[in-house]
C-alpha positions in Angstrom: 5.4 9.3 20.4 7.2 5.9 20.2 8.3 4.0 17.5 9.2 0.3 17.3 11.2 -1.6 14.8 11.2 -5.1 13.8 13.5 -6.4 11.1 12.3 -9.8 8.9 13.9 -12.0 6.8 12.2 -13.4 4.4 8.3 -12.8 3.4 7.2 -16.1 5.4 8.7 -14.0 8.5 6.9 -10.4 7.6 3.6 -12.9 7.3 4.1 -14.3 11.0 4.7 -10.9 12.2 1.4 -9.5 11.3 -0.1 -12.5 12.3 1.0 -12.1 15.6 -0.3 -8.6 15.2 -3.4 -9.9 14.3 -4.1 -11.6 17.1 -4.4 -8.2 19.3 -6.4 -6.1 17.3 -10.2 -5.4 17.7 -12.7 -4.3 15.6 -12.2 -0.7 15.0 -8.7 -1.0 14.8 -7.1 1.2 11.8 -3.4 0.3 10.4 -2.4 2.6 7.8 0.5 0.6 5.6 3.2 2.6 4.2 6.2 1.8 1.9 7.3 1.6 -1.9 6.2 -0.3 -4.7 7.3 -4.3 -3.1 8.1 -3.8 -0.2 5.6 -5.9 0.9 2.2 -4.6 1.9 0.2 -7.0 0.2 2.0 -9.5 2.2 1.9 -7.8 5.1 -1.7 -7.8 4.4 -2.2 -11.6 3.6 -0.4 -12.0 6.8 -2.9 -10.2 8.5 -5.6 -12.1 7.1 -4.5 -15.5 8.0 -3.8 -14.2 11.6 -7.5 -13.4 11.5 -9.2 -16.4 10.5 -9.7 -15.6 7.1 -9.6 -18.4 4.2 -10.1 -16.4 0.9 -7.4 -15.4 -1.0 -6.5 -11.5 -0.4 -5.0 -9.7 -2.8 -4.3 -6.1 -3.7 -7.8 -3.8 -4.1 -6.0 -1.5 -6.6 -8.5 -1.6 -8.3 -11.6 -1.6 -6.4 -10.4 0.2 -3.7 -11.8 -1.5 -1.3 -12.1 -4.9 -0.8 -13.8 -7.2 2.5 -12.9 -10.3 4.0 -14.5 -12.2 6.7 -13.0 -14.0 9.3 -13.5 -13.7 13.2 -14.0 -10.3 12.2 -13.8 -8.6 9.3 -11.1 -7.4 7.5 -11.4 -4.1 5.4 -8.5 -3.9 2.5 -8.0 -0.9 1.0 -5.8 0.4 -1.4 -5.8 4.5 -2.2 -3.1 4.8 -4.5 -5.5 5.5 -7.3 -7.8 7.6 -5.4 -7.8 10.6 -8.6 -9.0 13.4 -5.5 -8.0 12.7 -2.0 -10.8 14.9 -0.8 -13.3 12.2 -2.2 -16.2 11.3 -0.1 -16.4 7.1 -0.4 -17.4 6.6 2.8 -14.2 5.8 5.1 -15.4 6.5 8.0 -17.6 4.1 8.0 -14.9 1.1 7.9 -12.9 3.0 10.2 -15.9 2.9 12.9 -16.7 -0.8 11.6 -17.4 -3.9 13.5 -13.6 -4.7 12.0 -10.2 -4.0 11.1 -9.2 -1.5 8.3 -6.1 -1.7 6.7 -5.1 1.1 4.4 -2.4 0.7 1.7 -0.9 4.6 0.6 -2.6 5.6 3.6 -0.5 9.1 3.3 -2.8 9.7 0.2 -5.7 10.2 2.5 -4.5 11.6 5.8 -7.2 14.2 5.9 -9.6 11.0 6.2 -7.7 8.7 8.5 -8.7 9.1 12.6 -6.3 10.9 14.4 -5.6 7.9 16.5 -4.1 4.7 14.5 -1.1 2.4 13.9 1.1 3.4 10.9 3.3 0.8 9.7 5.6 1.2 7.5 7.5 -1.8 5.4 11.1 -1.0 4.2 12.3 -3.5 1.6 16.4 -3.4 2.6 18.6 -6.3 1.3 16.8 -9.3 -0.8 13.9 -10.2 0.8 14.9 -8.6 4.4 12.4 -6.1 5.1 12.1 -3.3 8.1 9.2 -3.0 9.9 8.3 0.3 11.8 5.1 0.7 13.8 4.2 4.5 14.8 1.4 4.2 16.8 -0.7 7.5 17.4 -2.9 7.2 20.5 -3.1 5.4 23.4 -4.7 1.9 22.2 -1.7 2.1 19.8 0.5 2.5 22.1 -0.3 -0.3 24.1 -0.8 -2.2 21.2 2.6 -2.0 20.4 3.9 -3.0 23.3 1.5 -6.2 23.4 3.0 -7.6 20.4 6.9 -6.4 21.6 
């Protein structure tokens, strides 16, 4: 399994980046977002978003779990670091096998749940507001994914 790396320097650049990344997913596609507490997921996220044609404001479902969007297609948000039982039935697999994209912050917190085939990303915050980005794609559409946006 490959792995790519991207380094950013500011949040503007971590934005553009999964914008760019936006541009070659299709519905169906499941990124499962990794990292600490600010090291810019939600960003990441927003990022996302914009890349897809989405105008409303995204912000971070901690609290409702999940959250849509619409744009050219739509975005799922979801946020599991709250989930209380991991084993909890709320329906996943239906966003995973949606007419969009899911994006799953504290995706670890789930991996029973998550398809075997996705793009984990995970966002390291390093020095001010540099961040690393590393995409571990699992499966063949990941993998050429990955290599789209390279």
């Amino acid at each position: 399994m490959n792995q790519y790396e991207w380094k950013t320097q500011s949040s503007e650049e971590t934005s553009q980046f999964a914008q760019k990344l936006a541009a070659h997913l299709r519905p169906g596609d499941v990124l499962a977002l990794e990292g600490d507490l600010g090291a810019g997921k939600t960003t990441f996220t927003k990022g996302l978003a914009k890349g897809l044609d989405i105008k409303k404001t995204v912000n971070s479902p901690t609290f409702t779990i999940i959250k849509e969007y619409q744009g050219r297609m739509p975005l799922y948000h979801m946020d599991v670091y709250r989930l209380e039982d991991a084993y909890e039935d709320l329906g996943f697999e239906e966003y995973f096998e949606g007419e969009g994209v899911t994006v799953v912050e504290w995706a670890h917190l789930i991996e029973e749940q998550l398809p075997s085939e996705r793009l984990t990303i995970y966002l390291h915050h390093e020095e001010q507001d540099q961040r690393k980005i590393t995409l571990l794609p699992k499966g063949q559409r990941y993998e050429q994914l990955c290599k789209e946006i390279v």
